[in-house]
C-alpha positions in Angstrom: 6.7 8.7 2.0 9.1 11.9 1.8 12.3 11.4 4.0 11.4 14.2 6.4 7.9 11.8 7.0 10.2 8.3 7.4 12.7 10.6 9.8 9.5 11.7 12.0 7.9 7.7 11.6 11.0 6.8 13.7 10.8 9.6 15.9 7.7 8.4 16.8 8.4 4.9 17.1 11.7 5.3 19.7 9.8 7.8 21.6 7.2 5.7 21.8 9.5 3.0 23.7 9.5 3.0 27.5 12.8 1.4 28.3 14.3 4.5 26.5 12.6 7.0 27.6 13.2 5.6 31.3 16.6 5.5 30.5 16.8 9.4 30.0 17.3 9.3 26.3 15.2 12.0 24.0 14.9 11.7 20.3 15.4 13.9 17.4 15.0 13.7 13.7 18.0 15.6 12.3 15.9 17.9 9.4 14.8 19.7 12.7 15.6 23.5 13.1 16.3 23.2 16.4 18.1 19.7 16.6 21.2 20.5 17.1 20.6 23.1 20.1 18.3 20.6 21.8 20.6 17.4 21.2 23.5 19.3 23.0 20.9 20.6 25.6 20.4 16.8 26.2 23.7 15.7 26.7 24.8 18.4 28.3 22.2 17.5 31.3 23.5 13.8 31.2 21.4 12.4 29.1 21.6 10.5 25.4 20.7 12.2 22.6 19.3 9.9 19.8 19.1 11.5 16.8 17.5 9.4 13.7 20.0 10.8 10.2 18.9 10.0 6.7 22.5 10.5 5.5 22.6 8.4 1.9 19.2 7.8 -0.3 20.2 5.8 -3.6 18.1 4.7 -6.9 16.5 1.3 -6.8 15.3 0.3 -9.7 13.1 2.1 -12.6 10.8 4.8 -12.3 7.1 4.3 -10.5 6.0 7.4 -12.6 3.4 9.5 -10.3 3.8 6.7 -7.8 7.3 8.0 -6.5 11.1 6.8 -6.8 12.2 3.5 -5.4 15.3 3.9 -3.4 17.6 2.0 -1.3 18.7 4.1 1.9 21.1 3.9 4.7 19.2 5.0 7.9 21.9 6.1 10.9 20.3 6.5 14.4 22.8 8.6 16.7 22.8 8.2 20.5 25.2 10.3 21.7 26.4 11.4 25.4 29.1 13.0 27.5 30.4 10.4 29.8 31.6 12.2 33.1 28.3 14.4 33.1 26.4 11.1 32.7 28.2 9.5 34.8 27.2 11.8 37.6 23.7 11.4 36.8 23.6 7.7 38.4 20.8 5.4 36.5 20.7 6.8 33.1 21.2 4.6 29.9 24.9 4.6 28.2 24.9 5.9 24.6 26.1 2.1 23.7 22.8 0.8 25.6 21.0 3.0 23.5 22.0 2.2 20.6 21.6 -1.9 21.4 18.2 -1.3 21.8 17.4 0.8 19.3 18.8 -2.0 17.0 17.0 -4.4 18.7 13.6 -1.9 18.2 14.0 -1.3 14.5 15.4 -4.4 12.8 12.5 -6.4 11.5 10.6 -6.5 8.1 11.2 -2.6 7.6 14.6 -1.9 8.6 17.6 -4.2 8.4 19.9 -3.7 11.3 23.7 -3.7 10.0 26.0 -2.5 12.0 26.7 -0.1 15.5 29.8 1.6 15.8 31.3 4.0 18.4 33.6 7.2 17.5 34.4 9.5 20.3 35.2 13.3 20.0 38.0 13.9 22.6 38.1 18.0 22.2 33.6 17.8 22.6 34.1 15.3 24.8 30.8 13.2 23.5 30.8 9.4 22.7 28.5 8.7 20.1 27.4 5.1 19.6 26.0 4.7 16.1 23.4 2.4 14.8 23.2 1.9 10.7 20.3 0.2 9.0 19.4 -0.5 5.6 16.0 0.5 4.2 14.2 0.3 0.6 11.1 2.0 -0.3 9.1 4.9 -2.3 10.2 8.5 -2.2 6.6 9.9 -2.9 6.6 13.5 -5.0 6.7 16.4 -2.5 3.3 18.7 -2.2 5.8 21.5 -4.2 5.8 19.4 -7.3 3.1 19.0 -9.9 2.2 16.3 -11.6 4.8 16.8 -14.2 7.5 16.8 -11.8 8.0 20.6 -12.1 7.9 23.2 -9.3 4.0 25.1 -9.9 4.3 28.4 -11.7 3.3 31.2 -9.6 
């Protein structure tokens, strides 16, 4: 699996959830284009913006040869919102709530759940409640690579 495949996996899987989607939260995988545009877009209509961030991809072990590179990862799942526009909107899931679930949805055999933290940007005005995971698994060669590990030759 390449990391822009597990980011859209997970994309998949929290959109897939009805509890969230009820809840007014839309998800994002950060290697996007557009994702920062549409996460603001999000929160700026009251909603929470949970954004699924491959931030830290380490070495695990030796070599699989053409099978791929075992790594251990840190998987961060961003739900962020702007309180007072929230707020206004009534019913809609807290970035907090979002990111309770979300643990609650991802840790199993897979993921490991290990932490959720808030931060909160005064001058943006956007709490973001932050989920971490850990994650091990096989970074398989990208389509650009041959089988010698080399970019092709034009």
């Amino acid at each position: 699996m390449t990391i822009r495949e597990l980011q859209e996996t997970l994309v998949k899987a929290l959109s897939a959830n009805e509890a969230l989607l009820q809840g007014g939260c839309r998800v994002f995988a950060e290697d996007t284009r557009e994702v920062y545009d549409l996460a603001n877009q999000c929160i700026q209509e009251g909603n929470v913006a949970v954004v699924v961030v491959t931030p830290d991809f380490e070495r695990a072990g030796s070599g699989l040869g053409d099978e791929g590179l075992p790594f251990e990862a840190d998987i961060v799942i961003r739900c962020m919102e702007r309180p007072p526009v929230a707020a206004a909107q009534g019913d809609v899931m807290r970035a907090l709530d979002a990111a309770e679930l979300v643990s609650h949805l991802l840790d199993g055999e897979i993921l490991e759940w290990r932490s959720i933290r808030q931060t909160v940007d005064r001058r943006e005005g956007v709490l973001t409640a932050t989920a971490t995971f850990g994650y091990d698994g096989i970074l398989t060669r990208p389509d650009c690579l041959d089988s010698a590990g080399s970019a092709p030759q034009p």
